[in-house]
C-alpha positions in Angstrom: -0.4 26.4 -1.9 -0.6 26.3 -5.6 -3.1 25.0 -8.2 -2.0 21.6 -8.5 -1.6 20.8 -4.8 -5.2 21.7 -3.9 -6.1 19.3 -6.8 -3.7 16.6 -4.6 -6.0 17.5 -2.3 -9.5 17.3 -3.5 -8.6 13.9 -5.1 -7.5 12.5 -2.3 -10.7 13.8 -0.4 -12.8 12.3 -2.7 -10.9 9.1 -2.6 -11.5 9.1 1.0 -15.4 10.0 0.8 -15.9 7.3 -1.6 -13.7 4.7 0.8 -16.0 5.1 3.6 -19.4 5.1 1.9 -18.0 1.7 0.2 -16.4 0.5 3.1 -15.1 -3.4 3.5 -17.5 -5.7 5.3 -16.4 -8.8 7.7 -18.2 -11.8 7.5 -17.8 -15.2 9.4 -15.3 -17.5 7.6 -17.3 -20.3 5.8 -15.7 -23.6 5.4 -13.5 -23.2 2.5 -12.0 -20.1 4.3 -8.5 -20.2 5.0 -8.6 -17.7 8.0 -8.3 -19.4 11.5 -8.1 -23.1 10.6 -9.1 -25.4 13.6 -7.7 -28.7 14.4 -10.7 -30.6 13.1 -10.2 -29.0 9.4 -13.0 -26.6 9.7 -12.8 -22.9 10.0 -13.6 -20.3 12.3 -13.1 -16.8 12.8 -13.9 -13.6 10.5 -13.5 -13.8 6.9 -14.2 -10.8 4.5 -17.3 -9.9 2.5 -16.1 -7.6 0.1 -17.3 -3.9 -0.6 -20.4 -2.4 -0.7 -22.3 0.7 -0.3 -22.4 1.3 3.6 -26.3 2.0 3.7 -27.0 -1.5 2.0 -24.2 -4.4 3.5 -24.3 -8.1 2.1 -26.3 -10.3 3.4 -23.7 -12.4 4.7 -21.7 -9.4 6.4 -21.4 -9.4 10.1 -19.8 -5.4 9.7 -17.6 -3.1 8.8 -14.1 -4.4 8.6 -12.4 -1.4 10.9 -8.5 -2.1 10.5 -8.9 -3.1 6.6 -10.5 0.4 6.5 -8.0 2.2 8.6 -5.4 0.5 6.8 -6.6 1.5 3.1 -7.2 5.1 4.7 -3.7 5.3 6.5 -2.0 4.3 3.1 -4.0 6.9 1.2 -3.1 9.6 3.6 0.4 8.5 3.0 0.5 8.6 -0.9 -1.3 12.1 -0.6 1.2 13.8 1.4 4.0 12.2 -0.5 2.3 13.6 -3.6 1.6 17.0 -2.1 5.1 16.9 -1.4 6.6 16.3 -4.6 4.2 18.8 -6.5 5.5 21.3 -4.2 9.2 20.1 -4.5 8.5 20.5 -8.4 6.7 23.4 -9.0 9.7 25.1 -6.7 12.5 23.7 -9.1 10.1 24.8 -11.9 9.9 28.8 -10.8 13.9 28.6 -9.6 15.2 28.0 -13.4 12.4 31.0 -14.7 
């Protein structure tokens, strides 16, 4: 593993520490929501809350937002490998034409 893949890795690391102590919170849908629409024009369901530091949630939040967390996770954990992939791919070109 060379230098510039570990820094793919502590980036992405610290991208991933700050993602879940900001995590997304959930919070009910208010009425001008546009999640989960009922027949009589109101709204129900679980509408979102925004980001904040996990030790002091909004007011308003009912809790953390689980799959917009795993998501956001999943498609870091994607773009890190991919880049730890290339950086590898590159620094091997690089040392083949020395």
């Amino acid at each position: 593993m060379n230098k510039a893949q570990k820094v793919v890795i502590v980036v992405v690391l610290v991208a991933v520490a700050i993602m879940c102590i900001v995590p997304p919170w959930q919070s009910r849908a208010s009425s001008w929501s546009r999640l989960n629409r009922s027949p009589g024009g109101g709204s129900q369901g679980i509408g979102t809350a925004g980001y904040a530091f996990i030790f002091m949630p909004p007011d308003y939040a009912r809790g953390i937002d689980v799959a917009r967390l795993a998501f956001q996770l999943i498609a870091l954990l994607a773009l890190g490998g991919t880049a730890f992939a290339i950086v590898h791919v590159l620094r091997s070109r690089a040392r083949g034409r020395q």
